[in-house]
C-alpha positions as CSV (number, residue, x, y, z in Angstrom):
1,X,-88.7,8.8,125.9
2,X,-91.1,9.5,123.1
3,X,-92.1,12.7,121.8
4,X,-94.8,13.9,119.3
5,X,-93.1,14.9,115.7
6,X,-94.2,14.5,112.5
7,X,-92.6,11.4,112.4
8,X,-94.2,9.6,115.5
9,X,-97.9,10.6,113.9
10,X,-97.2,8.4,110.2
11,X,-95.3,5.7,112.2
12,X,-97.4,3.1,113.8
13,X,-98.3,3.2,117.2
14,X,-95.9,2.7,120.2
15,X,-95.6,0.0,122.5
16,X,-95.7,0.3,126.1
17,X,-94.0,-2.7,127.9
18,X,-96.3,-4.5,130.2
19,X,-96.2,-3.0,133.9
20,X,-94.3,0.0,132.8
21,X,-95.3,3.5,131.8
22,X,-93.9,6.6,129.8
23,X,-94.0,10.1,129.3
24,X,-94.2,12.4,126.2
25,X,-95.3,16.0,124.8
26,X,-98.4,16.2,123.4
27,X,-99.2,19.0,121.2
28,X,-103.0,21.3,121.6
29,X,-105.0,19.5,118.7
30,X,-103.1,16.7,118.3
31,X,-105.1,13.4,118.9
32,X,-103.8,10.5,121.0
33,X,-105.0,6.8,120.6
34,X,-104.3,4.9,123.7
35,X,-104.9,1.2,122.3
36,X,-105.7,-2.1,124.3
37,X,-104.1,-4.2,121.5
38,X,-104.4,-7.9,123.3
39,X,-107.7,-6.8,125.3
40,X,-108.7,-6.3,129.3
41,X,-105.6,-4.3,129.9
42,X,-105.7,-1.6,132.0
43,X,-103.7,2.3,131.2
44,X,-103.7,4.8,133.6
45,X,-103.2,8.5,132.2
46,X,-102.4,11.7,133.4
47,X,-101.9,15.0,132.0
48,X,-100.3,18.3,132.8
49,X,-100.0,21.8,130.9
50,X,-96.7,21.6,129.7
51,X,-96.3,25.3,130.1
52,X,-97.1,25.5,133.9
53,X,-97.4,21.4,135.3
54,X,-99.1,23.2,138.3
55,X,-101.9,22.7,136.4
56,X,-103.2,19.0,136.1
57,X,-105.8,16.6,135.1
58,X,-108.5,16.9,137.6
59,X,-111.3,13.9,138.3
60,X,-113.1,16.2,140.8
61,X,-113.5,18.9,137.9
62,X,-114.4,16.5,135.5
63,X,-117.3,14.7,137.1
64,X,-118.3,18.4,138.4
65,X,-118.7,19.6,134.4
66,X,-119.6,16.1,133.0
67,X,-122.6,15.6,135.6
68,X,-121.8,12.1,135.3
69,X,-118.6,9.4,136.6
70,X,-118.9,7.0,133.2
71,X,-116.8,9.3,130.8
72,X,-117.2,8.9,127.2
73,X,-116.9,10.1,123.6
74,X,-118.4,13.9,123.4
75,X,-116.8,14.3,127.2
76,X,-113.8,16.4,128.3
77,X,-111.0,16.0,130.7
78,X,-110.6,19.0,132.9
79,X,-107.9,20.5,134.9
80,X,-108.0,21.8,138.3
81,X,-108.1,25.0,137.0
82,X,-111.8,24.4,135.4
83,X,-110.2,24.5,131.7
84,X,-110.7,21.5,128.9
85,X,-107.2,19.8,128.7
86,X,-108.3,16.8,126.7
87,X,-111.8,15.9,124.5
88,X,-112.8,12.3,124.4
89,X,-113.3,11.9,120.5
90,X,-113.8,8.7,120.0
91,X,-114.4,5.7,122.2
92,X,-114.4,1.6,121.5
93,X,-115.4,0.6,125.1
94,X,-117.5,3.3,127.0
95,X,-116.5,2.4,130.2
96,X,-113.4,3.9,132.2
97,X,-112.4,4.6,135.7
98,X,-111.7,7.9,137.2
99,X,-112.0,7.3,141.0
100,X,-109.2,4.8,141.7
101,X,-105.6,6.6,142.3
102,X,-103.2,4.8,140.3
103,X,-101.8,1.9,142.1
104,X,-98.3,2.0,144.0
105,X,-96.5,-0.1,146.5
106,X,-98.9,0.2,149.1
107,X,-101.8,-0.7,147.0
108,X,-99.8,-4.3,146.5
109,X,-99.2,-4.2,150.5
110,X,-102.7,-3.5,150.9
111,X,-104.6,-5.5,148.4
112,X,-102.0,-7.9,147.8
113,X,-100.0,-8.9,150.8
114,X,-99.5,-12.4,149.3
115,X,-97.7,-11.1,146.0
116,X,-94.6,-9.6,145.5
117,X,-94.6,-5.7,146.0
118,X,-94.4,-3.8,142.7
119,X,-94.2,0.0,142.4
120,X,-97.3,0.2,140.4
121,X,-98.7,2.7,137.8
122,X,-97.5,5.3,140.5
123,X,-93.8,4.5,140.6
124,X,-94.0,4.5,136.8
125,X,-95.2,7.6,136.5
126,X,-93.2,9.5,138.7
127,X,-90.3,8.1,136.8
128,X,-91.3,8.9,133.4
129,X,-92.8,12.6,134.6
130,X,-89.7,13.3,136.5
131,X,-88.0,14.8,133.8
132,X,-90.5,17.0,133.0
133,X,-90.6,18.8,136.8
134,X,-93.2,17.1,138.0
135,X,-92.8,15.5,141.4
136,X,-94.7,12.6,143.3
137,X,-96.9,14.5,145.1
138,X,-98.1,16.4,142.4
139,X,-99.5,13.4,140.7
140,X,-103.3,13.2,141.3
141,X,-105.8,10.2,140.0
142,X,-105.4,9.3,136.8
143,X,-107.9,8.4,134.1
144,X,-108.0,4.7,133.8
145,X,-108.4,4.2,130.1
146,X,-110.8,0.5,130.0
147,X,-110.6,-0.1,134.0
148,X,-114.1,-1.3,134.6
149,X,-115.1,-0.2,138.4
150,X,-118.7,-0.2,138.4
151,X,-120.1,1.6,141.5
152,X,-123.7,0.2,143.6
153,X,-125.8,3.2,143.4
154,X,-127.5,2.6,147.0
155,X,-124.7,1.6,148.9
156,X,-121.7,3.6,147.1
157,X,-119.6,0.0,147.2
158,X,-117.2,-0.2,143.8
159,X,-115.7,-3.0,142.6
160,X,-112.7,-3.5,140.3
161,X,-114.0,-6.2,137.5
162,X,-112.4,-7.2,134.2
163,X,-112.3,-4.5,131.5
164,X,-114.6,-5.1,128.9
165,X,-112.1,-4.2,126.0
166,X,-111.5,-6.7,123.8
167,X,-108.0,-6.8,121.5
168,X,-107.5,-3.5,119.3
169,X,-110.5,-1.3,120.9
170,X,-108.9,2.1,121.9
171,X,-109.4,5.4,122.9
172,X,-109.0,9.2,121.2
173,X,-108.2,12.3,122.6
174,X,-108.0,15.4,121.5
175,X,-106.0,17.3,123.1
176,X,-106.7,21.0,124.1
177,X,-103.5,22.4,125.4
178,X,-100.4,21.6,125.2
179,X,-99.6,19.1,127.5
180,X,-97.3,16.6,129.3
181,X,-98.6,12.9,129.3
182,X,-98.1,9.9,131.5
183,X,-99.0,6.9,130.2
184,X,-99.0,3.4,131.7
185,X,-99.7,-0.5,130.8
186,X,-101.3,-0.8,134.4
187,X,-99.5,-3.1,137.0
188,X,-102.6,-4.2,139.5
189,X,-103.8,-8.1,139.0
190,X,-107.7,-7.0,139.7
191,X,-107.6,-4.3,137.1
192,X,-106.5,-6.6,134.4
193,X,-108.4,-9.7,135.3
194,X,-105.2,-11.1,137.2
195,X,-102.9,-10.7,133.8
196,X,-100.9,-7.9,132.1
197,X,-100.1,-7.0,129.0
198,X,-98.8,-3.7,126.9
199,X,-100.8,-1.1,125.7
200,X,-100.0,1.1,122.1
201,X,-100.7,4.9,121.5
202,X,-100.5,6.6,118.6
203,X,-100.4,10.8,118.2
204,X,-101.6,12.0,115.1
């Protein structure tokens, strides 16, 4: 599985496989690029102090600090322990999800009944974090880099539209801590506007 050396920060940037996901280090300052390099593709991230993974990307922390759900450049990722684990740096899009949990089996059993059942973003993250000691029920919702879910402000409904990100617009993190990183090319037809493709990163 990848990991961040100096190598991996001159090389171009990695492809994630559509409907698959990985896991890497990711060192405090380094930045990551999570790139939508063919456009409305969907990539679900999580991260976890890779000291102590008890400590994990939290959206209830986030939106607490932030004051707002649409997350964007000049915003940080919190932890459920109230500290900055990744800074938004940069941002092609401006709109990101971080409400949905990643999808799984029963999200195709639930949304999907008519398609076959896939394990989803969730499946591929507990594999790919599983080496790292981190277990399925420690995985919370993950930050859905480019999922467009845009919510009725009288009513509460969401929806799960197209993203807006067109081929090459990406994302930059820095990160804060020293961290574990799940990374996906999302799995769920309504999140991609019924199609999937990879996604790249890049740590520099």
């Amino acid at each position: 599985m990848p990991v961040e050396t100096a190598a991996t920060r001159l090389n171009p940037a990695t492809r994630i496989p559509e409907r698959s996901g990985t896991a890497f280090r990711l060192a405090a300052g380094a930045l990551l690029e999570v790139i939508d390099p063919m456009g409305c593709q969907v990539s679900d991230l999580l991260a976890f102090n890779a000291d102590d993974v008890g400590e994990a990307i939290s959206a209830g922390r986030t939106f607490d600090y932030a004051e707002t759900i649409y997350l964007t450049t000049g915003h940080s990722l919190y932890s459920n322990r109230s500290r900055p684990m990744l800074e938004i740096v940069a941002d092609d899009v401006g709109r990101h999800d971080f409400l949905l949990t990643p999808c799984s089996v029963d999200t195709f059993r639930h949304f999907y009944p008519d398609k076959p059942v896939h394990r989803g973003c969730f499946g591929n993250l507990a594999a790919a974090l599983a080496p790292y000691g981190i277990t399925e029920d420690m995985i919370p919702s993950a930050f859905n880099c480019f999922m467009n879910v845009p919510v009725d402000g009288e009513t509460g409904k969401l929806r799960v539209l197209p993203p807006i990100s067109k081929a090459g617009d990406r994302i930059t993190f820095r990160a804060a801590m020293d961290l574990v990183v799940g990374l996906t090319a999302c799995s769920a037809y309504a999140s991609n506007g019924g199609s999937f493709k990879p996604v790249d990163y890049l740590i520099r």
